[in-house]
C-alpha positions as CSV (number, residue, x, y, z in Angstrom):
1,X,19.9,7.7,-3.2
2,X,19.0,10.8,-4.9
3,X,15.4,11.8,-4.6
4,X,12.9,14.4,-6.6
5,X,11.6,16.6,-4.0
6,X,9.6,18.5,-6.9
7,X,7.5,15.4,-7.3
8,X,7.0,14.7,-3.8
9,X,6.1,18.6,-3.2
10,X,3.6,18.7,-6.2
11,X,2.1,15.4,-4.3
12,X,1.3,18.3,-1.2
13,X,0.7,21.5,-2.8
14,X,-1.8,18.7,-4.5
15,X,-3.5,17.6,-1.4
16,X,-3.2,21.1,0.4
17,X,-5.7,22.4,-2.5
18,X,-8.2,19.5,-2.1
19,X,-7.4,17.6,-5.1
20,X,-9.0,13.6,-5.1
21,X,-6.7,12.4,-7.8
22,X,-3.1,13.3,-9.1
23,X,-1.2,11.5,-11.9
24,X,1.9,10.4,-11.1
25,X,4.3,11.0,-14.2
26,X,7.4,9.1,-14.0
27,X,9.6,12.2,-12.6
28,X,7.6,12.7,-9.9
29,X,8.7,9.4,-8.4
30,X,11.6,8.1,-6.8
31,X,11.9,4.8,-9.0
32,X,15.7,3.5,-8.4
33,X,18.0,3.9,-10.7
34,X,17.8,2.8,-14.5
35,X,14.0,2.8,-14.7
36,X,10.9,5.1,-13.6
37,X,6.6,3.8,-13.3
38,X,4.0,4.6,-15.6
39,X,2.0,7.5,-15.7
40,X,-1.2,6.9,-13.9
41,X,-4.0,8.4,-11.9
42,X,-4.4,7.7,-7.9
43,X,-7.6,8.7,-6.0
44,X,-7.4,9.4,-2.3
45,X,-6.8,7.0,0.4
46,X,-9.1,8.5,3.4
47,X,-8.0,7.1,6.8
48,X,-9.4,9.0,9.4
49,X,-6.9,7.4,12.4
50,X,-3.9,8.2,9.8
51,X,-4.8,11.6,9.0
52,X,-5.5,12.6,13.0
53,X,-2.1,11.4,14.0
54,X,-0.4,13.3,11.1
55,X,-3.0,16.3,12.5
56,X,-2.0,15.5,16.2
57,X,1.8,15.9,15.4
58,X,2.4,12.6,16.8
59,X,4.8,9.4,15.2
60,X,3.8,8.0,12.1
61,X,3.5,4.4,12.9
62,X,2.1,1.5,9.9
63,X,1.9,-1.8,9.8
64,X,2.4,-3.4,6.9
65,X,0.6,-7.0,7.0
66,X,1.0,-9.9,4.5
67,X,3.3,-12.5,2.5
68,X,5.6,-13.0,0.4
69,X,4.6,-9.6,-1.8
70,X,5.0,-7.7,1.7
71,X,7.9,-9.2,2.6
72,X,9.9,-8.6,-0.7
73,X,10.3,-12.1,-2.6
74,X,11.9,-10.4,-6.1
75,X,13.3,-8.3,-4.4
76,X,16.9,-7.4,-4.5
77,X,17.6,-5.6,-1.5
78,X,15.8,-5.1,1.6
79,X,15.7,-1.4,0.5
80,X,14.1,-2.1,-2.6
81,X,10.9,-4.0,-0.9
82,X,7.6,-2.0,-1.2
83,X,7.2,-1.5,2.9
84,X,11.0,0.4,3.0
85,X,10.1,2.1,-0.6
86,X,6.9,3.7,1.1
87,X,8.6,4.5,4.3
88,X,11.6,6.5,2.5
89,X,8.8,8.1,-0.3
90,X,6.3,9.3,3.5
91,X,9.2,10.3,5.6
92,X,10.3,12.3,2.1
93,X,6.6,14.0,1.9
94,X,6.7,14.8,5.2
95,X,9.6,16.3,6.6
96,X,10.2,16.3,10.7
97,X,7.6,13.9,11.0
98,X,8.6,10.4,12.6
99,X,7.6,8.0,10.0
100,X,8.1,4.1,10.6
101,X,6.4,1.1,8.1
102,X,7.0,-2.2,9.7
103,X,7.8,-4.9,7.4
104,X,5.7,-8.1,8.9
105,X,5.1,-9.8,6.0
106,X,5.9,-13.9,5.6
107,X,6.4,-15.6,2.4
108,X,3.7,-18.6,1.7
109,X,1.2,-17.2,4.0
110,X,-2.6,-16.8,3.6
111,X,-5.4,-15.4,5.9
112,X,-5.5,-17.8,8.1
113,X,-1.8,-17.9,9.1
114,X,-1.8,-14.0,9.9
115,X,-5.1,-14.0,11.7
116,X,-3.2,-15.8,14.5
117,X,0.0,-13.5,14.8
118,X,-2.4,-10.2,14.4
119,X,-2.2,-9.1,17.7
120,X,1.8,-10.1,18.2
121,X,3.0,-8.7,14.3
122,X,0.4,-6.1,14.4
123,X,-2.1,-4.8,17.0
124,X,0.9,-5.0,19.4
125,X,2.8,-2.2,18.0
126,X,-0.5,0.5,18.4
127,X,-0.4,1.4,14.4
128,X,-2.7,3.8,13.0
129,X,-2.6,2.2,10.1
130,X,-1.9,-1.6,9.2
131,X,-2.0,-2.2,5.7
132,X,-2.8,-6.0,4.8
133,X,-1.8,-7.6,1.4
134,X,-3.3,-10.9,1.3
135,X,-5.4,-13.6,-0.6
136,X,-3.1,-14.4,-3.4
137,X,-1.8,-17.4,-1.6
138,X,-5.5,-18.4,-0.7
139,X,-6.6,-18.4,-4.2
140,X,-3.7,-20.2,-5.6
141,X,-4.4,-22.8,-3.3
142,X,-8.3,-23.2,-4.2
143,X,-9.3,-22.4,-0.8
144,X,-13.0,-21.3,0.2
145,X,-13.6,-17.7,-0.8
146,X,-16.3,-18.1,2.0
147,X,-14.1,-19.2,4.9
148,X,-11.7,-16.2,3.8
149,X,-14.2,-14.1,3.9
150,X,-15.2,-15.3,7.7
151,X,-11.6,-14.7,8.5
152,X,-10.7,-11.5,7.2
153,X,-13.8,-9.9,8.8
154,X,-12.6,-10.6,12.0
155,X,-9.2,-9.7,11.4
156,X,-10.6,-6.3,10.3
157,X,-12.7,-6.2,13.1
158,X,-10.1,-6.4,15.5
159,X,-8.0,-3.9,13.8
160,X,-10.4,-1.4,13.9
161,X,-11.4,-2.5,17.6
162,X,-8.2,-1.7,18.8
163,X,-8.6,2.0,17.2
164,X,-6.1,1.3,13.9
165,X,-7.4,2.3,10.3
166,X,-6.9,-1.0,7.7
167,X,-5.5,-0.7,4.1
168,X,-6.7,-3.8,2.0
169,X,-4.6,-4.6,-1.2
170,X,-6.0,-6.9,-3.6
171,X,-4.0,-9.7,-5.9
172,X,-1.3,-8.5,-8.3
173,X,-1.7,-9.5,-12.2
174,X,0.3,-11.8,-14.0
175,X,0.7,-15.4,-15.7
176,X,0.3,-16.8,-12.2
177,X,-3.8,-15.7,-12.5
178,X,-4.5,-18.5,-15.0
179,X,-3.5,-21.2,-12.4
180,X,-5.7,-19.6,-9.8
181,X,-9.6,-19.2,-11.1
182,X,-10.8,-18.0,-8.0
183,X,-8.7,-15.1,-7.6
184,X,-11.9,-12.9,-8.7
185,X,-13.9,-14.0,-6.0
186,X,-11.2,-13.9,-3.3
187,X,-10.6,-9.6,-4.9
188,X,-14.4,-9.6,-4.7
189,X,-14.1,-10.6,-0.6
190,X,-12.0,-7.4,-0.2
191,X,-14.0,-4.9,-2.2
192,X,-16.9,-6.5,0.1
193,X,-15.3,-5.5,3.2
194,X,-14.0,-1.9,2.2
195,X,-17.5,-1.4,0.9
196,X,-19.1,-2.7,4.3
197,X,-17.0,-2.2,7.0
198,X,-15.3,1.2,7.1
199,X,-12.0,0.3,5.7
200,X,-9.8,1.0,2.5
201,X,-9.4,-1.0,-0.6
202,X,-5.8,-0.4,-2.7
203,X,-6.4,-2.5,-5.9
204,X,-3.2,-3.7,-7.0
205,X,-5.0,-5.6,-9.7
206,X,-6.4,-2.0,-11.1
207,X,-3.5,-0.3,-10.8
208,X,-1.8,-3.1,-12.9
209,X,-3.9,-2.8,-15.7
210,X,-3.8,0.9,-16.1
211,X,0.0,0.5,-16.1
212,X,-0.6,-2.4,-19.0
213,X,-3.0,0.0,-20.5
214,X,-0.1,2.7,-21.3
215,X,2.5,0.0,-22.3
216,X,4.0,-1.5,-18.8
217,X,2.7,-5.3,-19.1
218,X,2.5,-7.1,-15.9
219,X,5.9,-8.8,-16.8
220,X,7.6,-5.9,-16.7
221,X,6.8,-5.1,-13.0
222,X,7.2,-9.0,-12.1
223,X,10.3,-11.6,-11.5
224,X,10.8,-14.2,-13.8
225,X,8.2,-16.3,-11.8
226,X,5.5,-14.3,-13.1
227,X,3.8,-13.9,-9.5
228,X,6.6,-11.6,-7.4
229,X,7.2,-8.3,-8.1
230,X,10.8,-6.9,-9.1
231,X,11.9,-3.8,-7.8
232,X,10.8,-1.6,-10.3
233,X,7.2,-3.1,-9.0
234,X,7.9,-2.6,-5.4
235,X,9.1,0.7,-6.3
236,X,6.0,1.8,-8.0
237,X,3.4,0.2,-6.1
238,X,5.0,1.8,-3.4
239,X,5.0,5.4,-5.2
240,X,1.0,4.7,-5.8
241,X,0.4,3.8,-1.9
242,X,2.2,6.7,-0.7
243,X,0.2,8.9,-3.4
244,X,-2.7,8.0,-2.3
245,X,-2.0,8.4,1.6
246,X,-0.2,12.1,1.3
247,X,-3.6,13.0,-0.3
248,X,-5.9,11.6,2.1
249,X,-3.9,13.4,4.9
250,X,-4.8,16.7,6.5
251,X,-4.2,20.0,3.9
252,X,-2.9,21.6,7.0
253,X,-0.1,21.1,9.9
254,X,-0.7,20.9,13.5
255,X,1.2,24.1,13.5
256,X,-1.1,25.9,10.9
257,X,1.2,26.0,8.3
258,X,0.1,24.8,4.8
259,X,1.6,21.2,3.9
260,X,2.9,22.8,0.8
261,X,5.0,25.2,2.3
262,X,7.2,23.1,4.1
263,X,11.1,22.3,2.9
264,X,10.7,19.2,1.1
């Protein structure tokens, strides 16, 4: 698969000058072929575990937590799911770095089911970064915003515990909300916990609209079910997260050298 490295570069020469937002035009990002994602802005994603690793010259290791948006549902290729399309677009960014996102989501699950296999999917694998898409499924189902609140603070509690930074993504957009009237309030439990407890907050839902907002309906980046994304989705959510990391990162190497300078 071909890939811009121009994009990619102007991502780090971005980040090595301090920058808290870049846009993302479409030919900075490596969208698969026969399509490219909306033009949009994407503030830094600050993770101070993440960034000393990168600073530490050590391997790149993220987790990336969740269901059936993690795992790929709408997807057509392994390949094309959002944990593989932010893995090729980091180890792209950062060349001669080890970079390895683990794909532990399950299709159907909530909270409650990845609580238990934290430790095992998760924890286990010493990430410095896990990031955890969930409470669609809750929501759909009409369970307690209160009770997923209980459980998500001790998942993140035992991430950062065992010394790993969490990334939070919120619920995606789509025909699917209509069905689910307490998706606000289940959104509302993960701003609470970025805002409280020292971790990040990717919202999906945001980054949805601002790609409605110039033209890109949620139906364009979903399957025919109207709640999975399609690859073009996967593809640029993917492009956002990764945007959003490379900028939070360290402006310099462990070596000294400017980001920027390095061979993309």
């Amino acid at each position: 698969m071909t890939r811009p490295h121009g994009g990619w570069l102007a991502l780090i020469v971005c980040m090595a000058l301090g920058a808290r937002t870049v846009a993302l035009a479409a030919a900075d990002v490596d969208s698969g072929p026969g399509f490219a994602c909306p033009a949009t802005t994407q503030a830094a994603i600050r993770l101070p575990a993440l960034a000393a690793t990168v600073a530490a010259g050590r391997p790149i290791r993220i987790v990336a937590l969740g269901s059936s948006s993690t795992e790929g549902a709408g997807a057509t290729t392994p390949e094309a799911t959002y944990p593989q399309r932010l893995q090729a677009a980091l180890r792209a960014a950062l060349p001669g770095r080890f970079v390895t996102v683990l794909n532990k989501g399950i299709g159907g699950q909530d909270a409650a089911e990845m609580l238990l296999r934290l430790e095992a999917d998760a924890l286990s694998h010493d990430p410095a970064l896990i990031i955890w898409q969930v409470g669609t499924n809750g929501a759909l189902r009409r369970h307690s915003p209160e009770r997923f609140r209980q459980m998500m603070t001790e998942g993140v509690n035992r991430a950062l515990a065992a010394g790993a930074n969490v990334l939070l993504i919120d619920s995606q957009r789509g025909a699917w909300a209509n069905a689910a009237p307490e998706r606000a309030a289940f959104d509302q439990v993960l701003a609470d916990l970025a805002d409280r407890h020292g971790v990040a907050l990717f919202r999906r839902g945001a980054l949805m609209d601002a790609w409605a907002a110039g033209d890109t309906p949620p139906e364009a980046m979903l399957t025919a079910d109207a709640l999975h994304h399609n690859d073009r989705g996967y593809a640029c959510l993917a492009a956002a997260i990764a945007a959003g990391l490379l900028q939070g990162l360290p402006a310099r190497a462990p070596t000294g050298a400017p980001l920027a300078a390095r061979s993309p």
